[in-house]
Phi, psi and omega in degrees: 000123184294204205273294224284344172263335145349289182268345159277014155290292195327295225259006146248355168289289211318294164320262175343315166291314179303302185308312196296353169229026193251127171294117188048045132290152185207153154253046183291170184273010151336287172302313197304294183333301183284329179306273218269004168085023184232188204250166187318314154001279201262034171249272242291323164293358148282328180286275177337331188258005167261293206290350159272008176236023173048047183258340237168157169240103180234137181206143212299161203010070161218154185293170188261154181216146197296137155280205157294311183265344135342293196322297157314330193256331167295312162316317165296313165303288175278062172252305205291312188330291186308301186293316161346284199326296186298314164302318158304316185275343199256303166299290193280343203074001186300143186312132138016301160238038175264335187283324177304296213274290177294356176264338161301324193279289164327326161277016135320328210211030206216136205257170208304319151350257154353296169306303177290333172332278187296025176256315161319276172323334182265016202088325182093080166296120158289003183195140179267162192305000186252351192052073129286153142268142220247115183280147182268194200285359159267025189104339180267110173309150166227022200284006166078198211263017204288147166287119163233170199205157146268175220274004175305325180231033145281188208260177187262150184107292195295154170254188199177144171265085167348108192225000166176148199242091208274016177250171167223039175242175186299299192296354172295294139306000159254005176269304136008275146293284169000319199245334186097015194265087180235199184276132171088035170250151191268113184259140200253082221259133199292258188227162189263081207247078206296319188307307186250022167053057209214140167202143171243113195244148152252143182215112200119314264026024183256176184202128186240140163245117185252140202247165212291014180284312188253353171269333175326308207283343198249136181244149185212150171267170176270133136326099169343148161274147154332326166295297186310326202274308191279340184272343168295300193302342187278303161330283199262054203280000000 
């Protein structure tokens, strides 16, 4: 198989596997087509030339679903993807959304070798600077058990922690940085404006009103209570 049908496989397994775990989202090839820019036509005819290749389950207008080894092979692309990213963010200093955009090219062309290489140098990371979780080489999440929401539906009063940045384009991250909306940051959520799909959140002591378009993309865990916090510590000296 050359490079260039390769990386259209690689980058429609991925697209499937991301639509297929993503909250309200489907994978009809409708979708999979606008995710990846091409038109409905030729995802549902690569999704036929997957499912003969036992890549895919496709049966006309129902979503597509991974096989095992589907499966596997999204997994293996986003692997390389995460770790790149976190090598790119770390080595070089590259933005947020210079590591997306150049780790799209690199998890193309970096052989499983390689991977575990740069997985070693890197610690064997459980999340890439976007907070993904980053799988190991069987495929397998390790990134532990914290309870997340996107922060479109925490609660109003509680704080929370940024714990993943589900966009990829520049201005998205640079809106982001700007305000301090990164991974570990603590966030306050103000108030709840469900009619106009609006929360006014502080983060900083700065107070931002966000509409349910970029909260939908940011995921948070909730913050201990002080109680919570002394009774852990107790559990756990």
């Amino acid at each position: 198989m050359d490079n260039l049908i390769s990386v259209a496989t690689e980058n429609f397994l991925k697209t499937v596997y991301t639509l297929g775990n993503s909250i309200g989202k489907n994978t009809r090839p409708g979708t999979v087509a606008r995710e990846l820019g091409i038109t409905n036509a030729a995802a549902t005819d690569m999704a036929r030339k997957l499912s003969a290749k036992n890549l895919l389950d496709y049966t006309k207008y129902r979503e597509l679903k991974l096989t095992s080894e589907g499966e596997k092979m999204a997994l293996g692309v986003i692997r390389k993807h995460r770790l790149w990213e976190t090598f790119l963010h770390r080595v070089f200093g590259l933005s947020m959304h210079e590591i997306h955009r150049e780790a799209e090219q690199l998890e193309h062309f970096t052989s499983d070798f390689l991977t575990e290489r740069l997985s070693l140098f890197l610690g064997h990371p459980t999340t890439d600077p976007h907070g993904d979780p980053i799988p190991d080489a069987s495929g397998v999440f390790n990134n532990g058990n914290t309870e997340v929401l996107p922060l479109s539906q925490a609660t109003e009063g509680e704080k929370y922690t940024v714990s993943r940045l589900q966009g990829s384009d520049k201005e998205y991250f640079d809106f982001c940085q700007q305000n301090d909306l990164k991974v570990n940051s603590v966030i306050r959520i103000i108030n709840r404006y469900p009619n106009n799909r609006m929360t006014e959140v502080e983060v900083k002591k700065r107070k931002l009103l966000l509409h349910e378009d970029l909260t939908s993309t940011i995921t948070v865990s909730k913050m201990p209570s002080s109680l919570e916090f002394h009774n852990r510590k107790r559990q756990n000296p």
